[in-house]
N, C-alpha and C positions, 0 to 999 in steps of 0.2 A: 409619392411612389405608390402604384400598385400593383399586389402580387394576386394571380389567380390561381383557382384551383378548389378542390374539394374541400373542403375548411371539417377539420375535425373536430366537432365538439364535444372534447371530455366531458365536461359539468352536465350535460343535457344528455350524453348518450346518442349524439347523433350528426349524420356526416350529410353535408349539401355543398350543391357546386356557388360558390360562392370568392370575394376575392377580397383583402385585406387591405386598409389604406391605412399608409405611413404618410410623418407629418414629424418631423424633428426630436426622431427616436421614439415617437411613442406612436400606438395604435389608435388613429383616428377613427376609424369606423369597421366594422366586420360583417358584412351584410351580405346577401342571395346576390346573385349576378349569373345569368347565362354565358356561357363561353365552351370552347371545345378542349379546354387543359383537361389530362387525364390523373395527373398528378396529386398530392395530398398534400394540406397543411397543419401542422401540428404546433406545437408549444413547444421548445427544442428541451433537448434530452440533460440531465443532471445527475452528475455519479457522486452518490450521497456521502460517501465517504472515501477519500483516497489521499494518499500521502504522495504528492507530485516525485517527489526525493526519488520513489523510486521506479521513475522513470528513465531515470539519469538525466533525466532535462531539467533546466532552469523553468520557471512558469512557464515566460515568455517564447520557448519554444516548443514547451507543451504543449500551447494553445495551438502553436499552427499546426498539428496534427488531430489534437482532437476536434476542431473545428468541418475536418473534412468528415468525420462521421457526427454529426448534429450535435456534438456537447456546448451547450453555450454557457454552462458554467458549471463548477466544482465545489462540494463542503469539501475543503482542505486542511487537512492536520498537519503542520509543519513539523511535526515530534521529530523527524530523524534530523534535520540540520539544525535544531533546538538543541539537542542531545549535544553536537557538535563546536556548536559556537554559543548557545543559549541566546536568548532575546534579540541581540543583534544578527544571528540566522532567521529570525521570521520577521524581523522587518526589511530581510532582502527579497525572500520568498514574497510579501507586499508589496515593495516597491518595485520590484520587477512584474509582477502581475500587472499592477497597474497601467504598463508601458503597451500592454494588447489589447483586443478588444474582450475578451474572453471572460466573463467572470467569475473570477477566484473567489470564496469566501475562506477566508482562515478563520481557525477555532485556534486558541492559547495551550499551548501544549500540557498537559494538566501532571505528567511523569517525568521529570526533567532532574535525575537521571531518573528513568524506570523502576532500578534497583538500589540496593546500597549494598549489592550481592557483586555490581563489578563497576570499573574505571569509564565515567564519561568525561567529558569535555566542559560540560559545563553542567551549570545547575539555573532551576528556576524553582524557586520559592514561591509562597503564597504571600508574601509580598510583591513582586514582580506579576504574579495571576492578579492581583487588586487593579494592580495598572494598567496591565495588559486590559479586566476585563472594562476598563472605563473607556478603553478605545473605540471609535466607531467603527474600526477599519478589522476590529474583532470579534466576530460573531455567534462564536460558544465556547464553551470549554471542552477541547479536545479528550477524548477516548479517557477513561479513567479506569487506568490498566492495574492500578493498586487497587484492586480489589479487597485482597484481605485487610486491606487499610480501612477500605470502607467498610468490613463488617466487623472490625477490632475499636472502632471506636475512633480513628488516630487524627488529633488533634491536628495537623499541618493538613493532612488529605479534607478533612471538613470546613476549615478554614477556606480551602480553594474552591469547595461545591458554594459554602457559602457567599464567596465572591460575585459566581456565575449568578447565582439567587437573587443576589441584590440588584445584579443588573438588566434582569430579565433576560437572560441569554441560559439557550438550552444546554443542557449539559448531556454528551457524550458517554453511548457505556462502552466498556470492555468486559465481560464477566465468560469466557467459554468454559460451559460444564457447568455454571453455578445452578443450580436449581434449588426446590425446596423453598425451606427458611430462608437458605440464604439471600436465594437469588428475589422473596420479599424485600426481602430488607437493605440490598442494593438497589430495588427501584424507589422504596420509600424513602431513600436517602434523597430522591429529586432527578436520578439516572435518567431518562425518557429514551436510549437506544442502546440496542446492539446489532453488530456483525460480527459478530461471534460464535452464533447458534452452528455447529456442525451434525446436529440430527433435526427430525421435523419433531418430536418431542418434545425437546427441548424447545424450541422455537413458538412451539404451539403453550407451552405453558407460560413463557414470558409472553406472547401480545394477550393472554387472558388477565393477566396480570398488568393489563394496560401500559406495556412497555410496545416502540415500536421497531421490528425488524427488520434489521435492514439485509439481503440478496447477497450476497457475496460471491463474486467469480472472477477473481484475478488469476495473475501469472500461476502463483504454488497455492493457493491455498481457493480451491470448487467447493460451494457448496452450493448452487443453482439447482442441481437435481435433489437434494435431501428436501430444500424447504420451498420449491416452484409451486407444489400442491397446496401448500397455505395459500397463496395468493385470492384464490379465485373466493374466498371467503374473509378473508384477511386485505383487500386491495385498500384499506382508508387508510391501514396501517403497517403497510410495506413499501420498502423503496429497494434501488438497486444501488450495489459500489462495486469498485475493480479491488480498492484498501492497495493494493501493490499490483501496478502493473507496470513489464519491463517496455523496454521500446521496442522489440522489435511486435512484438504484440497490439501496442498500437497505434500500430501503422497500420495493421491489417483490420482493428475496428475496436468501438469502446460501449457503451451504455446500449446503443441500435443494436448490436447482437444478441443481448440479453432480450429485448424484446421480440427480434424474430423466432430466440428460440422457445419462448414463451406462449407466443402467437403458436407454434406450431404445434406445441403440446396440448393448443385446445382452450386455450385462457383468451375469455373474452376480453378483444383489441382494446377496448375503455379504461377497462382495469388494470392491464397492463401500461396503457401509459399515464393515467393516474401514479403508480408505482414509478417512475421514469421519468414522468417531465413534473407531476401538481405539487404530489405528499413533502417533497423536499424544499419546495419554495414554500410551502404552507407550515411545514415543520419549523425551518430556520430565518423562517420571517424575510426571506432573501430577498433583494432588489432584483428579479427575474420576471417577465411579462409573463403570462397565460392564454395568450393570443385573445384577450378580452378588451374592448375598448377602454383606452384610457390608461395602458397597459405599458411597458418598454416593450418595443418591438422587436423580441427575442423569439423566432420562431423557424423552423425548419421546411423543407418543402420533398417527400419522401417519393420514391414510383409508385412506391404500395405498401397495403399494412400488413403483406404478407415479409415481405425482405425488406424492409426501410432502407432499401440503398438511401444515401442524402444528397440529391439533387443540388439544393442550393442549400446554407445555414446565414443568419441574421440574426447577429445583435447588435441592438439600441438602434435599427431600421439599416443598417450598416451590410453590404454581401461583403461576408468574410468568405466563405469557400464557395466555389462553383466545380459539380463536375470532377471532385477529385483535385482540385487544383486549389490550396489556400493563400489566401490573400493577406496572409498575418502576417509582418516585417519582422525579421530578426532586430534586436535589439542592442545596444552596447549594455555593457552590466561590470561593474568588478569583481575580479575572483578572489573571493575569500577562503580562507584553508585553516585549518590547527592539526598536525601532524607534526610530532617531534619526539622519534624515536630514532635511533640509530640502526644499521644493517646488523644480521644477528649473525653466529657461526652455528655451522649443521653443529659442533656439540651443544644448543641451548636447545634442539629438540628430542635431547637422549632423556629417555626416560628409565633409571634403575629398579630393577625390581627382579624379583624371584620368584611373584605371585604365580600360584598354576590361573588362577581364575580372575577374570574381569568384567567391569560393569563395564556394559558398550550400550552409546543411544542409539535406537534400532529407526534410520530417516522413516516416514510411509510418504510415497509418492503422490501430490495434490494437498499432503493436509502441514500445519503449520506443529499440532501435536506430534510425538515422539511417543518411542516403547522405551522400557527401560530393558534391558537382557543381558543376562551371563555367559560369558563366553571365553573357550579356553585361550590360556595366554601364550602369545608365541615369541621367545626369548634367544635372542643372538647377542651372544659376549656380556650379556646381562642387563641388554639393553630392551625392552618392550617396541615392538616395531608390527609394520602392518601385515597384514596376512590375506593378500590377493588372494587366495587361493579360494578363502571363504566370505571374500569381501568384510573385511575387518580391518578400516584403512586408520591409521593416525590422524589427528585431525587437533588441530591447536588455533589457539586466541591469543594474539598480542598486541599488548595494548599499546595504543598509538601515540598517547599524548603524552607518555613519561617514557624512559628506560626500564622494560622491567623483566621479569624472566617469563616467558610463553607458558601458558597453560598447556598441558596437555590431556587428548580422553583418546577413545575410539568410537568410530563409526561405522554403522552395515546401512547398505541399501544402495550408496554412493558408485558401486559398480568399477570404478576406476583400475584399470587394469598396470597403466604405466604414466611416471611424473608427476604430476598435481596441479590442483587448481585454489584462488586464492582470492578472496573482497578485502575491501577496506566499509563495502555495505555490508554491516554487522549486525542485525537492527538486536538491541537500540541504541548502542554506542557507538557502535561503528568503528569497532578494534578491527584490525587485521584476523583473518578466517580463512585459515587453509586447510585440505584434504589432500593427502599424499600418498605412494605405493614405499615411500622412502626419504629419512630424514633431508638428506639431499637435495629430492625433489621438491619437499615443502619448504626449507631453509632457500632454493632457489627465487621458489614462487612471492613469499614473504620477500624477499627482496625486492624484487621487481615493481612491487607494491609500494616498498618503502621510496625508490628512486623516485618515482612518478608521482609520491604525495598525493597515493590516491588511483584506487581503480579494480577491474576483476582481470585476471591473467588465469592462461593456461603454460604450463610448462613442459616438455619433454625430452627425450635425445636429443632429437634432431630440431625441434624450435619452441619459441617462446614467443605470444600474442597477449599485448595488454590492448583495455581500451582504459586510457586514464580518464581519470577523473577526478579532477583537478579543484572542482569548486563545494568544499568544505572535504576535499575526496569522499564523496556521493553523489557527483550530479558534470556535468561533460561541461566546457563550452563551446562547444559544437553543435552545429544544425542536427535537428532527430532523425533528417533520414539518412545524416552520415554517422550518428552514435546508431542507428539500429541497422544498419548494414555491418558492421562492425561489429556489435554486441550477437548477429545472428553469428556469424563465423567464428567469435570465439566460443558458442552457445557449441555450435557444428564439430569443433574441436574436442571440447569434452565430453560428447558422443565418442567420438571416434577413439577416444581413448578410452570410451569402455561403460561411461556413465549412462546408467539406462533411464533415467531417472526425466520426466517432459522439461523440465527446468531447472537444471543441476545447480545453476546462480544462483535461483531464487531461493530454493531450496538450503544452498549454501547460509544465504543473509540470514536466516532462522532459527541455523541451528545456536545461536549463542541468544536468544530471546527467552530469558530465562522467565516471563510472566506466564508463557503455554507451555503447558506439562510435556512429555512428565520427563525426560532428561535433557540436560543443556550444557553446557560449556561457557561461561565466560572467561573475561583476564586473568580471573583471581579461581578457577578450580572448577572442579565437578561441580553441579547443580540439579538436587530433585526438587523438580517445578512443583512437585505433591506435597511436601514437607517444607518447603521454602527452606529448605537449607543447604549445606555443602554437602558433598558425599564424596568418599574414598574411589577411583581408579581401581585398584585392589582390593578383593574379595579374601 
C-alpha cells in the first residue's frame, strides 16, 4: 500500500512531498515522490493521559470515535472502573481494548480506593501493583494521587513506586499545587509526570525540576491557556491529555484541536506535534510508529497544519476512519456492575440543625479545585435545605455498595433553579451525587439512579431523563453517538433548569474527589482537601 502526500517530518523539522509504503503493518519505506496530493502526513495524534471511564464508553467504542479525529492510541488509567470492581475492572478495560484497532495503553491504577476518607468498591494493594506491574499488557503506574503518602513516608504507597521501579515502567504524577520542597521530593520519589499544573508557575517549576507536563483540556477541568506558553520552550518535555472527557465532546474532536489551537497561538507546527504525536511514545516506550521506516504504520493524513481536519487515520497499515466515517466494529463485551444499595425516603435527606452559619463548597466553573465559604443557614421546620434564591443548593453522596445513610453538604455555583440532577460517576468511587432545589427532588433523582444500577439523570415537575449506565454504572453499552446524543439532551436539560455552569455533569463527578482541594463531600462527611480531614456542615 501507498499513501501520498506532504510527509511531515518532526525529528528533521521539515515537510516534503513525498509518499509512505506499507507492507504488513509496518512502514516500509518513506521517501520523496512527485505527485499532486495537497494533503499532509503526520505520526497520528496520542492523548497522554485519559481515563476512557469517562467517556461513558467501553474502549471498544471509544475507539470508534476517536479514530475519526487522528487518535491512534491512549495512556489509559483505568482508576474509575478499578475503584468499582478493582482488578478484574481493568482487565475488561484490556480485554476489550484489545477487540479494535486502537491502541490502548493501561497503567495499574496506583489509588484503589484514593481515600480511606470514603466507601469504594474495591481495593488494590501493592501486592496486586507487583502483579499488575509484571504484565506486559501494563505499562506504568497510573497517577499517584496520594500525594501526601508520597511525602509522609507511607510504607504501602512506596511499596507500589517500588514495584513500577523494578520493572522499568514509568510512574504517573498527580501532585496539583504541590511546589517547593515538596513537590522536590515528589519527583525524587521516581514521579516523571503531571497534569495537574493549573498555573504556568507552577508548571514552569516542575519541568525545571525535570518532571514532564502534561496540557490538560478536558470536559471540567482547561488548562490549555495557563500553561500553551511553556510549550514553545518546553516542547521535548510536554505532551497533551483530555484526563476526562464526556461524549458528546468527543464526537466533536480530541488531541487535533489542541494542536490547532496551538498552531494558532503561534507555536511552531514541529513542536507542537512533538507534544501530540513523539514525547508520549518516547515517554511510555509505547508500541506506536513515528512514521519512520521500520516503524507500525500508525499515521494520519491532515488537509492542513493550520486545522488538522483528519482525512484519513491508520493503524498497524489498517484505514480505520475515512472522511468522518469510522471503520471500527462494535464489539460484544459483558456487563459488569457492583451496585447494591436500596431506594432511599426524602426523610434520609433531612438534615437537623439550628446553626445560623454553614460551610458551603463554592463549585469554580472549568477547574476541578473548590473554595471553601461561609454562608447563612436557611432553616424550615428545623430542617437545613437549599436556598435558590442565592444558589446554595443541597447536595449529597450515597454510597452505592452498602446500605448506608447519605451524606450531606451545600453547594454554590451549580445555578439550579428547580428539581435535581444526579451520577453514580463520582470520581473516585463512584457513590451516587446529587444536587437539588429540594429534598424530594434529590431523593427523586437518587432513585432513578439506584433503579438503572447506574447513570446521570435530571429531574423535574414535569419529567425525568436518565442516560443509564449500566457497565460497572460508569460507562453505557451503547454505540457513542447514541450515548452522546443523549448525554447532550440531558447536559441541555440541566441548562434549562437553571445550571450556568459549561458541564454541569462533569463538574457534578468532582465534587466528591476529595484528593483536589479545598472542599469535597464524600459517603462518610465534610472533607477539607487542605487538612485532609473531616470538617463540620455547621459553623
Amino acid at each position: 500500500m501507498i499513501v501520498q502526500g506532504n510527509i511531515v517530518d518532526i525529528k528533521n523539522k521539515r515537510i516534503f512531498k513525498g509518499e509512505v509504503v506499507v507492507e504488513n503493518n509496518k512502514i516500509l519505506e518513506v521517501r520523496e515522490a512527485n505527485h499532486n496530493q495537497e494533503n499532509y502526513i503526520l505520526p497520528g495524534f496520542i492523548d497522554a493521559h485519559i481515563h476512557i471511564e469517562s467517556s461513558m464508553l467501553v474502549p471498544s467504542e471509544f475507539a470508534k470515535i476517536a479514530v475519526k479525529h487522528g487518535t491512534v492510541a491512549t495512556v489509559s488509567d483505568p482508576h474509575e472502573i478499578a475503584n468499582v470492581l478493582g482488578v478484574k475492572g481493568v482487565d475488561f478495560m484490556i480485554e476489550n481494548g484489545k477487540k479494535v484497532p486502537l491502541k490502548f495503553n493501561f497503567g495499574a491504577p496506583s489509588c484503589v480506593p484514593a481515600t480511606s476518607f470514603e466507601s469504594a468498591g474495591a481495593i488494590i494493594d501493592s501486592d496486586d501493583i507487583k502483579v499488575m506491574m509484571e504484565n506486559p499488557d501494563i505499562k506504568y503506574l497510573a497517577e499517584m494521587m496520594n500525594y501526601p503518602g508520597v511525602l509522609l513516608d507511607d510504607a504501602e504507597v512506596l511499596k507500589k513506586i517500588q514495584h513500577a521501579k523494578n520493572n522499568n515502567k514509568p510512574i504517573d504524577g498527580h501532585a496539583p499545587g504541590v511546589r517547593g520542597e515538596d513537590a522536590t521530593k515528589y519527583i525524587a520519589a521516581g514521579i516523571s509526570t503531571d497534569h495537574e499544573c493549573f498555573t504556568f508557575e507552577e508548571a514552569l517549576e516542575k519541568l525545571q525540576k525535570g518532571m514532564k507536563i502534561i496540557i490538560r483540556e478536558g470536559s471540567a477541568a482547561k488548562n490549555f491557556e495557563a500553561l500553551i506558553d511553556l510549550l514553545p520552550e518546553y516542547f521535548e518535555n510536554m505532551m497533551f491529555c483530555s484526563d476526562d472527557k464526556h461524549p458528546d465532546d468527543l464526537l466533536l474532536g480530541h488531541i487535533n484541536q489542541l494542536c490547532e489551537r496551538a498552531v494558532t497561538k503561534g507555536v511552531d507546527v514541529f513542536k507542537v506535534l512533538q507534544a501530540a504525536c513523539v514525547n508520549p511514545v518516547k515517554h511510555y516506550n509505547l508500541d506506536v510508529g513515528l512514521l519512520q521506516k521500520g516503524d507500525f504504520a500508525d499515521f494520519v493524513v491532515v488537509d492542513s497544519l493550520t486545522k488538522f481536519n483528519v482525512l484519513e487515520t491508520y493503524i498497524n497499515g489498517e484505514l480505520v476512519a475515512k472522511n468522518g466515517e469510522s471503520f471500527v466494529k462494535s464489539v460484544d463485551f459483558e456487563v459488569l456492575n457492583n451496585f447494591n444499595t436500596n431506594k432511599k425516603e426524602v426523610s434520609d435527606f433531612r438534615f437537623e440543625s439550628s446553626s445560623e452559619k454553614i460551610r458551603v463548597i463554592e463549585a469554580l466553573d472549568g477547574e476541578l479545585v473548590t473554595n471553601q465559604i461561609e454562608v447563612d443557614a436557611l432553616i424550615k421546620y428545623g430542617n437545613l435545605v437549599s436556598n435558590t434564591q442565592n444558589d446554595v443548593l443541597k447536595m449529597t453522596v450515597v454510597n452505592r455498595y452498602q446500605n448506608d445513610e447519605p451524606a450531606i453538604a451545600f453547594i454554590k455555583n451549580f445555578g439550579i433553579k428547580e428539581g435535581a440532577i444526579a451520577s453514580s460517576v463520582g470520581h473516585d468511587s463512584h457513590n451516587i451525587i446529587a444536587i437539588g432545589v429540594s429534598d424530594e427532588a434529590i431523593c427523586k433523582a437518587v432513585n432513578l439512579i439506584i433503579e438503572n444500577r447506574g447513570g446521570v439523570c435530571a429531574v423535574n415537575a414535569s419529567e425525568e431523563k436518565i442516560v443509564s449506565l449500566p457497565v460497572a454504572g460508569i460507562m453505557s453499552d451503547k454505540p457513542a453517538e447514541e450515548i452522546g446524543k443523549s448525554y447532550a439532551e440531558l447536559d441541555k436539560m440541566a441548562k434549562q433548569m437553571g445550571s450556568k455552569l459549561r458541564a454541569p455533569y462533569m463538574s457534578l463527578s468532582f465534587m466528591a474527589l476529595l484528593v483536589i482541594p479545598s472542599l469535597k463531600l464524600s459517603d462518610k462527611g465534610l472533607f477539607d482537601g487542605n487538612t485532609f480531614q473531616f470538617t463540620s456542615l455547621e459553623i
